[in-house]
C-alpha positions in Angstrom: 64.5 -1.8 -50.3 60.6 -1.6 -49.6 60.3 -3.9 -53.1 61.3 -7.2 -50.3 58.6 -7.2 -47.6 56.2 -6.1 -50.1 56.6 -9.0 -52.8 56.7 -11.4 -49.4 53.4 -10.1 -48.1 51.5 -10.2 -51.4 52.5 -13.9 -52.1 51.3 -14.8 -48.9 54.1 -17.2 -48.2 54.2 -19.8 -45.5 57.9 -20.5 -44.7 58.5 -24.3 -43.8 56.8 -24.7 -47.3 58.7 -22.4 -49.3 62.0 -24.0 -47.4 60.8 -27.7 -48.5 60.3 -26.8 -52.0 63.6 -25.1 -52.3 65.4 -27.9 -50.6 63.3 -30.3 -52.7 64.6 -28.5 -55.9 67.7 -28.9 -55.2 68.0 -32.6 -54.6 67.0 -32.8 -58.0 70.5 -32.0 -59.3 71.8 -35.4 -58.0 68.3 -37.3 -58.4 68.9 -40.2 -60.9 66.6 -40.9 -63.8 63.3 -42.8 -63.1 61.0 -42.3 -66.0 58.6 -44.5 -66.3 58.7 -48.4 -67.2 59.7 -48.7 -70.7 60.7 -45.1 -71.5 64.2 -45.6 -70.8 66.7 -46.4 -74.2 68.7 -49.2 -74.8 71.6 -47.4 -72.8 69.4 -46.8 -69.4 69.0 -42.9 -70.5 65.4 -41.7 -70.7 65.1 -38.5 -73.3 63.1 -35.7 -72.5 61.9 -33.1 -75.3 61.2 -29.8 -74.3 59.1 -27.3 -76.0 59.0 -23.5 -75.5 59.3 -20.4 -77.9 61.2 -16.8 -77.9 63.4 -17.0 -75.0 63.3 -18.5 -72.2 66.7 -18.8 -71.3 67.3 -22.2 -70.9 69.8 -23.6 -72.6 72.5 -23.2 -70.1 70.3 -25.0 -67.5 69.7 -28.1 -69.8 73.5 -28.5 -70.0 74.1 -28.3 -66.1 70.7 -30.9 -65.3 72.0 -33.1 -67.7 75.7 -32.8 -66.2 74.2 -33.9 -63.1 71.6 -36.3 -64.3 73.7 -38.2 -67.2 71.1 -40.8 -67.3 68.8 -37.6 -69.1 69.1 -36.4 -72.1 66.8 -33.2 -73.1 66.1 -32.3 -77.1 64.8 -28.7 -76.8 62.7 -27.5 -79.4 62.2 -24.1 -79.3 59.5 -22.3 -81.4 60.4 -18.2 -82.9 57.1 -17.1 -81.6 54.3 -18.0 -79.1 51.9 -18.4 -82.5 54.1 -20.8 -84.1 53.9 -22.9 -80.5 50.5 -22.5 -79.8 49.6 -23.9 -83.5 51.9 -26.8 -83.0 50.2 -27.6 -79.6 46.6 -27.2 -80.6 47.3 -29.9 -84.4 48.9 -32.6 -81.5 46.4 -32.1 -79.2 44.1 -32.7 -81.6 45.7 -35.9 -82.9 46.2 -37.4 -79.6 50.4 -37.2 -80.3 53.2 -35.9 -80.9 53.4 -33.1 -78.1 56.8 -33.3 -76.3 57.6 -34.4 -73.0 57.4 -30.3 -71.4 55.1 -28.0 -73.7 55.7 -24.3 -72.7 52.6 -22.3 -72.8 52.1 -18.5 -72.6 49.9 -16.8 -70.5 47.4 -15.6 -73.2 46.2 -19.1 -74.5 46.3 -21.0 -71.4 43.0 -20.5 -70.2 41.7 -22.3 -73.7 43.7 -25.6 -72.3 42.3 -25.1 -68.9 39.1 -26.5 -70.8 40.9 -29.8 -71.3 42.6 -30.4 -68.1 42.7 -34.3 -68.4 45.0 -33.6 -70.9 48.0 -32.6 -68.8 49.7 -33.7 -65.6 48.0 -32.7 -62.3 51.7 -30.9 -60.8 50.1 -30.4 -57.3 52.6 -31.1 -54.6 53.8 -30.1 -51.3 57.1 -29.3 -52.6 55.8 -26.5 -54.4 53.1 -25.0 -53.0 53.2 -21.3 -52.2 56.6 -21.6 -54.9 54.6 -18.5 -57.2 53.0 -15.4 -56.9 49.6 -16.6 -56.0 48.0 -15.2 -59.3 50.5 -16.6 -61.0 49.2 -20.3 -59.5 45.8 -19.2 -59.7 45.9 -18.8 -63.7 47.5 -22.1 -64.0 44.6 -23.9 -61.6 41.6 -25.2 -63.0 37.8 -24.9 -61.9 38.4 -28.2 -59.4 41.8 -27.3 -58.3 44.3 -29.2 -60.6 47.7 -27.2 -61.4 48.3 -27.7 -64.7 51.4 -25.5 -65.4 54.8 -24.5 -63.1 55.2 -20.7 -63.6 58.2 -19.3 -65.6 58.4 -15.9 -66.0 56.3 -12.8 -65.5 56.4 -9.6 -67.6 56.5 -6.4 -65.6 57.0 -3.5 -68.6 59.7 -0.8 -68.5 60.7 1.7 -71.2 63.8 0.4 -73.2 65.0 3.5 -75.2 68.0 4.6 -77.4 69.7 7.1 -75.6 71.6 8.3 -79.4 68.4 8.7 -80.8 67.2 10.7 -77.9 70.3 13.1 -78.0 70.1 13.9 -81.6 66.5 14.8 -80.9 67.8 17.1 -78.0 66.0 14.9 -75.5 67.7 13.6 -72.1 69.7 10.8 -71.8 70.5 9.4 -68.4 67.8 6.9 -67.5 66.7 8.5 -64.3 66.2 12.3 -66.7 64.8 9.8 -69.2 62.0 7.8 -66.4 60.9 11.4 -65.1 60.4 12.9 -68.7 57.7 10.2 -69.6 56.3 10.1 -66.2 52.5 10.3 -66.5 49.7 8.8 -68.7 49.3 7.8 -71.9 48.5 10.9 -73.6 51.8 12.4 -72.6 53.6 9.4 -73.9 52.1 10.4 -77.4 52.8 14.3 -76.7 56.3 13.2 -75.9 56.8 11.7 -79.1 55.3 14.2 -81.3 58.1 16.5 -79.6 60.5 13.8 -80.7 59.5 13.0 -84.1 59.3 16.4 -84.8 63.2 16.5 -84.6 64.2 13.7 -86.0 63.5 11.0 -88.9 62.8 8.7 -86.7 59.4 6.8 -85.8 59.0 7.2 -81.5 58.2 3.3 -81.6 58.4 0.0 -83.7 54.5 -0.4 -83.7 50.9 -0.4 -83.1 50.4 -3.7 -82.4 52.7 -3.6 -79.3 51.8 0.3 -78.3 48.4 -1.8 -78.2 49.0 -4.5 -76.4 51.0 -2.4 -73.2 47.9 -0.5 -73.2 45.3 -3.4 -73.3 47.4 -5.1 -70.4 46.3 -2.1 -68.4 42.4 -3.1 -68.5 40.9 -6.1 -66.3 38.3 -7.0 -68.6 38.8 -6.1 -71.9 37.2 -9.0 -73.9 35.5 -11.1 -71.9 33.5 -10.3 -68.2 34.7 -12.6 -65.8 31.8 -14.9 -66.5 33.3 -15.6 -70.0 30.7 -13.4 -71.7 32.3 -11.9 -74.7 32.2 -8.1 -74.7 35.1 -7.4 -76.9 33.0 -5.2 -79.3 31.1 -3.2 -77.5 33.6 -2.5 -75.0 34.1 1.5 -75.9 37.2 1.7 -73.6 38.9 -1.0 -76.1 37.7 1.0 -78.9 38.8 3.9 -77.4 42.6 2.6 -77.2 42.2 1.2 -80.4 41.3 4.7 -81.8 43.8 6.5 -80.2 47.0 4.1 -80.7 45.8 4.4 -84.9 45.6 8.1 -84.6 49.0 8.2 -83.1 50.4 5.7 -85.1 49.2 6.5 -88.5 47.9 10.1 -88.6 50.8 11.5 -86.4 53.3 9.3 -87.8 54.8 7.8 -84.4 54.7 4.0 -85.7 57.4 2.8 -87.4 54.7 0.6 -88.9 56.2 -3.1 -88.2 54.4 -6.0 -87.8 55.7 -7.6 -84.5 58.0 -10.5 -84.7 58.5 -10.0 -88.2 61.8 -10.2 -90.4 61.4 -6.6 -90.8 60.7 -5.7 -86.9 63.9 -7.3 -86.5 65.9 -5.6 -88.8 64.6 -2.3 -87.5 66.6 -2.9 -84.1 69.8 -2.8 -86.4 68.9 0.4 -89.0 67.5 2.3 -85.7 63.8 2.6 -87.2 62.6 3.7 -83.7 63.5 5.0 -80.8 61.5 3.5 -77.8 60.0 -0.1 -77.1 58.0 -1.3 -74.3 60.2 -4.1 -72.3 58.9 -6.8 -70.4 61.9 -8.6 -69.4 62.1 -11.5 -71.5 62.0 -8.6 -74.3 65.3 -7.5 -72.8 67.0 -10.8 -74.6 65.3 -10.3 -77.5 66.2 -7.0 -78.0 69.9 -7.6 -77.2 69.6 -10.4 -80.0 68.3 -8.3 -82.7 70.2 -5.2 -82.0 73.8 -6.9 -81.6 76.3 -4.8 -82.3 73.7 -1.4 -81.8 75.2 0.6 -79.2 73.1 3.1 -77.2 69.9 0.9 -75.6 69.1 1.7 -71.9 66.2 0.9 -69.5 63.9 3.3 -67.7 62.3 2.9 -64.6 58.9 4.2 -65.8 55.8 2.6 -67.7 52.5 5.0 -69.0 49.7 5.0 -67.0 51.9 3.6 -64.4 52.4 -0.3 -64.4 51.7 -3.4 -66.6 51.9 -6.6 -67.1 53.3 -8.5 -70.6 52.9 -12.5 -70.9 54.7 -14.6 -69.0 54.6 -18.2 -69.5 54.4 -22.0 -68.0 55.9 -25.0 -68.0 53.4 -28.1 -68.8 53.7 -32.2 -68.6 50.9 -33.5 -71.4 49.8 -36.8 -70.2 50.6 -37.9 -74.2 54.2 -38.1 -72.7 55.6 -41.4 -71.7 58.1 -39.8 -69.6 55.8 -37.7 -66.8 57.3 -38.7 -63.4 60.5 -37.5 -64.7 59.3 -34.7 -66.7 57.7 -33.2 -63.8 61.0 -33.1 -61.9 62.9 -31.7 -64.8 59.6 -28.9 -64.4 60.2 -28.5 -61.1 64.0 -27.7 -61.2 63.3 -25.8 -63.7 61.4 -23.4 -61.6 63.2 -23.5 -58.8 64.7 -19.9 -57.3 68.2 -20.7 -58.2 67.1 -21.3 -62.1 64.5 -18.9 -62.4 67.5 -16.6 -61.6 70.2 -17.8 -64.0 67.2 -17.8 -66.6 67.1 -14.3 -66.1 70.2 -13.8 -65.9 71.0 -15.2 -69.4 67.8 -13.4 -71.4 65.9 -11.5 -68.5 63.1 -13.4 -67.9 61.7 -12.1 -64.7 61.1 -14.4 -61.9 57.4 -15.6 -61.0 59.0 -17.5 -58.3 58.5 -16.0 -54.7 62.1 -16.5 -52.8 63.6 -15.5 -56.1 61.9 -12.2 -56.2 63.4 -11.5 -53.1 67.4 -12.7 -54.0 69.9 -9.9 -53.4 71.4 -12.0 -56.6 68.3 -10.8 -58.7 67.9 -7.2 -57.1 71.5 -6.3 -58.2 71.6 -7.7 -61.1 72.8 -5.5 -64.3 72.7 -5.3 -68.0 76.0 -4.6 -70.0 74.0 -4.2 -73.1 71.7 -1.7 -71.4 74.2 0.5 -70.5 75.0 -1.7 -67.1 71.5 -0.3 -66.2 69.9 -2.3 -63.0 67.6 -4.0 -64.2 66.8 -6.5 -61.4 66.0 -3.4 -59.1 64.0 -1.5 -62.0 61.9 -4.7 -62.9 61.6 -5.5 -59.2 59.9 -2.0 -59.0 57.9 -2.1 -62.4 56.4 -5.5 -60.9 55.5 -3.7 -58.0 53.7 -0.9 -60.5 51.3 -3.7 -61.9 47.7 -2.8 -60.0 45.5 -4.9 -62.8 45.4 -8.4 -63.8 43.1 -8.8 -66.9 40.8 -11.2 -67.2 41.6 -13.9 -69.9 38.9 -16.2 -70.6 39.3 -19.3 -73.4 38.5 -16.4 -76.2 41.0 -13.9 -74.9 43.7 -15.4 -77.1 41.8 -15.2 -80.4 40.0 -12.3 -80.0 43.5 -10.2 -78.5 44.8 -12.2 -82.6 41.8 -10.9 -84.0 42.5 -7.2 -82.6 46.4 -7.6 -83.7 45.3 -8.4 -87.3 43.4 -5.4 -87.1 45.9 -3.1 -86.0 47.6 -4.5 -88.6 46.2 -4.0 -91.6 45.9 -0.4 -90.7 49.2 0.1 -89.3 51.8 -2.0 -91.6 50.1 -3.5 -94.9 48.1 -0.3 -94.8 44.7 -1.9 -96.7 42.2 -0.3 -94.4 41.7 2.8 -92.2 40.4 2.4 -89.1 36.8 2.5 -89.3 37.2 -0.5 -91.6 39.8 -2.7 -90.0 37.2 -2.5 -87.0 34.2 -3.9 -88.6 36.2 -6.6 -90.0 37.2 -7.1 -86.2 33.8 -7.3 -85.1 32.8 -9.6 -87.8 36.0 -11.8 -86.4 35.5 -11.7 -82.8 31.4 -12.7 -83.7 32.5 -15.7 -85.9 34.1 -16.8 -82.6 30.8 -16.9 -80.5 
């Protein structure tokens, strides 16, 4: 399919490179232990913690290193929500201690670390280089060229839909029907769901905040000009979105007003609050974990306004850790093709990783949950949709919170309208300058 030559051509990929760095990843299956002096226990095994959040389908791969590495022994902690990790990583930063061995870090707050980059490993190497989509390397890359993060996942954004929902609303069902009747911009997305709403009881989608954010992702500088100069409040397209995902989700009812992440969000996968979500693919895990049980999710090849981009993460090595040489290889295998794809495989994180983007392994890959939809070959094409990457500067990630609690507070506790939660905004993202 054209999706192969394409990916290839944008990642610019020079081949004896890309062949050493797989064949370096894969010696690290049978490379012994060699942490550094003193970090190994009584027993000879050096322990490696491990820190990410959500899903990033990993705990598989931890079993298999340490089957073929028994001198390591990983203690994963994994954090419900990026928040929840980025808090714990700013208080130990801070304090000098405490960060584990491997800190996972999303997309969104990584250019605030950039601003410290003595603080984490240098991961240069041969064996990697031209491993990533290069703007996936080039957000991890500081002003004077150090890598400070391996690339996990990327998030190119489908529709996931339930295709009950849609029938009781006398709507189409098969995903192909589904992708051509929400072809087209965001207003016909809303129009869509006014059409559904109108025959049935239930919202069109779970929430503001993430009707938001999918739009947002579509912008290149939304907060900040590429200088870092915050523009976040006079920016009238971001107002604009802002505006018109309240209208839609308050006025015309098409919110099923719940605050991401929340105990509530979750239980509305199982009572059928809503009826479409937008899916990066490490949402496609989440949603299968919440909805267990559900019957009738699917996938459609088809995003408003036609691509976009959600998160995505990296792999870091703080230089707190006593255990970096070996930490760096855990990284490394970590990222590797092979894992990238059983990763995705397990909770649908999508690849970053170049020759794994290109795997017939990952191309025809399905979903049982989703209705054995191909989701490999529709996440291959949404990643080919994506024509903007935003700029985040170090204030995208608390302004982007900022604009979240905003939506919020309109949205799902429902103490402000609009023109209120906005000055309240302003006076947040100013408090930031």
């Amino acid at each position: 399919m054209s999706t192969k030559p394409t990916l290839a051509a944008r990642a610019r990929r020079r081949g004896p490179a890309v062949a050493a760095s797989v064949a370096a990843a894969a010696l690290l299956l049978t490379a012994c232990g060699g942490g550094d002096d003193g970090a190994a226990g009584e027993d000879g095994q050096v322990t490696l913690s491990v820190s990410t959040f959500n899903e990033f389908g990993y705990e598989d791969l931890f079993e298999e290193y340490m089957d073929a590495n028994p001198d390591v022994k990983i203690v994963h902690d994994k954090k419900a929500t990026s928040n929840i990790a980025r808090d714990n990583l700013s208080t130990k930063l801070a304090a000098g201690s405490g960060l584990s061995d491997i800190e996972g870090i999303e997309v969104d707050w990584l250019p605030e670390l950039k601003q410290y980059p003595d603080q984490f490993a240098d991961l240069a190497s041969p064996e990697v280089e031209d491993r990533w989509l290069e703007w996936k390397t080039e957000g991890a890359t500081t002003e004077d060229g150090k890598l400070i993060g391996y690339g996990t996942d990327i998030g190119p954004e489908a529709i996931c839909y339930r295709s009950d929902l849609f029938a009781a609303a006398g709507l189409p069902t098969d995903r192909e029907e589904v992708a051509a009747l929400l072809e087209g911009d965001w207003d016909h997305y809303f129009e869509v769901g006014e059409k559904f709403t109108a025959a049935s009881d239930v919202a069109w989608y779970d929430s503001a905040m993430a009707t938001y954010q999918a739009m947002i992702n579509q912008v290149e500088n939304a907060y900040e000009e590429n200088d870092g100069t915050v523009i976040a409040t006079e920016n009238q397209e971001v107002k604009d979105i802002y505006n018109q995902v309240l209208e839609n989700s308050v006025d015309k009812g098409l919110s099923a007003h719940l605050e991401l992440w929340s105990d509530d969000y979750k239980a509305g996968f199982q009572s059928g609050a809503f009826a479409t979500t937008f899916c990066p693919g490490w949402m496609l895990g989440s949603i299968e974990g919440n909805a267990a049980g559900v019957e009738g999710w699917d996938i459609a090849n088809v995003f408003p306004g036609g691509g976009g981009n959600w998160g995505g993460s990296y792999l870091t090595v703080p230089t707190q850790g006593k255990n970096q040489e070996e930490a760096i290889r855990l990284a490394q295998w970590l990222t590797a093709p092979e894992q990238q794809i059983k990763a995705f495989e397990a909770k649908g994180t999508f690849p970053s990783q170049t020759e794994a983007l290109e795997s017939e392994t990952l191309l025809s890959s399905t979903n049982e949950f989703f209705n054995d939809a191909p989701v490999g070959e529709i996440l291959a094409e949404r990643a080919e949709a994506v024509t903007v990457t935003p700029f985040k500067g170090e204030k995208y990630f608390p302004i982007n919170d900022a604009m979240q609690q905003a939506l919020n507070r309109v949205d799902v506790v429902k103490t402000d309208d609009a023109a209120s939660s906005w000055e309240k905004f302003v006076t947040g993202v100013n408090a930031l300058q």
